[in-house]
C-alpha positions as CSV (number, residue, x, y, z in Angstrom):
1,X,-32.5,172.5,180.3
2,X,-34.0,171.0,177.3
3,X,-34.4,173.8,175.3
4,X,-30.6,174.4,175.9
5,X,-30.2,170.7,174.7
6,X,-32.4,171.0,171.5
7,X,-29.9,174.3,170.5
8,X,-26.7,172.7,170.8
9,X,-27.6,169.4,168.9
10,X,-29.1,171.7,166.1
11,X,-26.1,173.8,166.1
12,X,-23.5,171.1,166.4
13,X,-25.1,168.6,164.5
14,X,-26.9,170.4,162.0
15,X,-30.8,169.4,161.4
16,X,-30.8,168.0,158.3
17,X,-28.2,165.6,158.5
18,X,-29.4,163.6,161.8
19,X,-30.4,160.3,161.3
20,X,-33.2,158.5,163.4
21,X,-31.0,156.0,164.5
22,X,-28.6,158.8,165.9
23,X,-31.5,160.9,167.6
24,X,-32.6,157.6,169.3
25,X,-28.7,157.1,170.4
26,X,-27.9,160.5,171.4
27,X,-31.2,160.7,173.2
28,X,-30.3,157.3,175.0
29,X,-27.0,158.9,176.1
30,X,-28.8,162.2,177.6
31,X,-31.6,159.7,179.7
32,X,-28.1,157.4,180.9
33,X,-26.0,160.0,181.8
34,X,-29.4,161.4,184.2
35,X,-29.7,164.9,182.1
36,X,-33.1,163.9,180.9
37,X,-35.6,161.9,182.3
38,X,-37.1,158.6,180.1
39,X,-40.4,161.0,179.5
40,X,-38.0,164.1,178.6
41,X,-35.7,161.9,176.2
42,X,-39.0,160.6,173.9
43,X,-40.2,164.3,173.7
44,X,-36.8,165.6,172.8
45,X,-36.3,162.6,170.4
46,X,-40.0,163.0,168.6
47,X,-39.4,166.3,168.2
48,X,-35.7,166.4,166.9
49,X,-37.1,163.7,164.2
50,X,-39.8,165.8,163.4
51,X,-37.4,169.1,163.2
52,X,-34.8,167.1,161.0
53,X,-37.5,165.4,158.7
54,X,-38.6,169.1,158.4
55,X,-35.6,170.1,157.8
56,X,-34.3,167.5,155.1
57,X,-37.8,168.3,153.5
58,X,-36.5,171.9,152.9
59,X,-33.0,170.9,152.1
60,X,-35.0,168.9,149.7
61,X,-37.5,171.7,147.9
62,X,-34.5,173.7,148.4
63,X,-32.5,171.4,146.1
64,X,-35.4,171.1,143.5
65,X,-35.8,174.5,142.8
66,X,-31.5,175.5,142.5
67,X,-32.1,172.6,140.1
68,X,-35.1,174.2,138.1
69,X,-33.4,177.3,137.8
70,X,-30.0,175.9,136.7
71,X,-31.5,174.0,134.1
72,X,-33.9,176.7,132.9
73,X,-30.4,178.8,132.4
74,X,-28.9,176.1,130.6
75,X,-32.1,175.7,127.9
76,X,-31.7,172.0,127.9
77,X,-34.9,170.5,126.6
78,X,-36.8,168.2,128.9
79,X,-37.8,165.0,128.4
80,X,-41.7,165.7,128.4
81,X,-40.8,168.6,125.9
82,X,-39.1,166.2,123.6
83,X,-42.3,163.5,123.6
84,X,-44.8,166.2,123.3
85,X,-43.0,167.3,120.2
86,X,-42.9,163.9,119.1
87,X,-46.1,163.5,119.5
88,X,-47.7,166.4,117.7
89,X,-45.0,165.4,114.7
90,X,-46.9,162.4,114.4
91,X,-50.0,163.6,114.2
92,X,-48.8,166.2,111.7
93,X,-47.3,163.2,109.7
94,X,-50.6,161.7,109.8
95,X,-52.8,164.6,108.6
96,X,-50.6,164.9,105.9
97,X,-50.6,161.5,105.1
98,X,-54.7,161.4,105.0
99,X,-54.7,164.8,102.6
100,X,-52.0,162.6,100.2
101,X,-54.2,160.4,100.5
102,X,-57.7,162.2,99.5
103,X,-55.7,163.7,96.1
């Protein structure tokens, strides 16, 4: 019975988009309306947290790397790229600088 349960809430619901507060509320439902018992609905709520946690997570590296390759493709310098440069142009300035200064 729960295992029937945990499929349709992923199907209809869809993992990644629950909310705590909605697990603990649909759980709450299931024990009141008698189709789980109070030890059934906290193992079926832990573990739908921990699937849509797992889930979002994913979504989320998922996300990252579309990200990563999108801007690759687009050649758009970074941030970090932009300081290093700045940084080794000041120390460029500053060697030259010094050999000005030893003529």
């Amino acid at each position: 019975m729960i295992d029937l349960l945990k499929k349709a809430v992923l199907t209809g619901m869809g993992v990644a988009s629950l909310t705590k507060e909605k697990i603990d509320e649909f759980s709450q439902e299931l024990i009141d309306k008698g189709k789980l018992s109070e030890q059934e609905g906290e193992k079926f709520m832990l573990e739908m947290r921990k699937r849509a946690e797992e889930s979002k997570e994913a979504l989320r590296n998922q996300t990252d790397k579309v990200v990563e390759a999108t801007l690759n493709r687009m050649q758009l310098v970074r941030v970090s790229d932009l300081e290093k440069l700045q940084s080794e142009i000041a120390g460029l300035r500053k060697e030259i600088e010094a050999l000005r200064n030893k003529e």
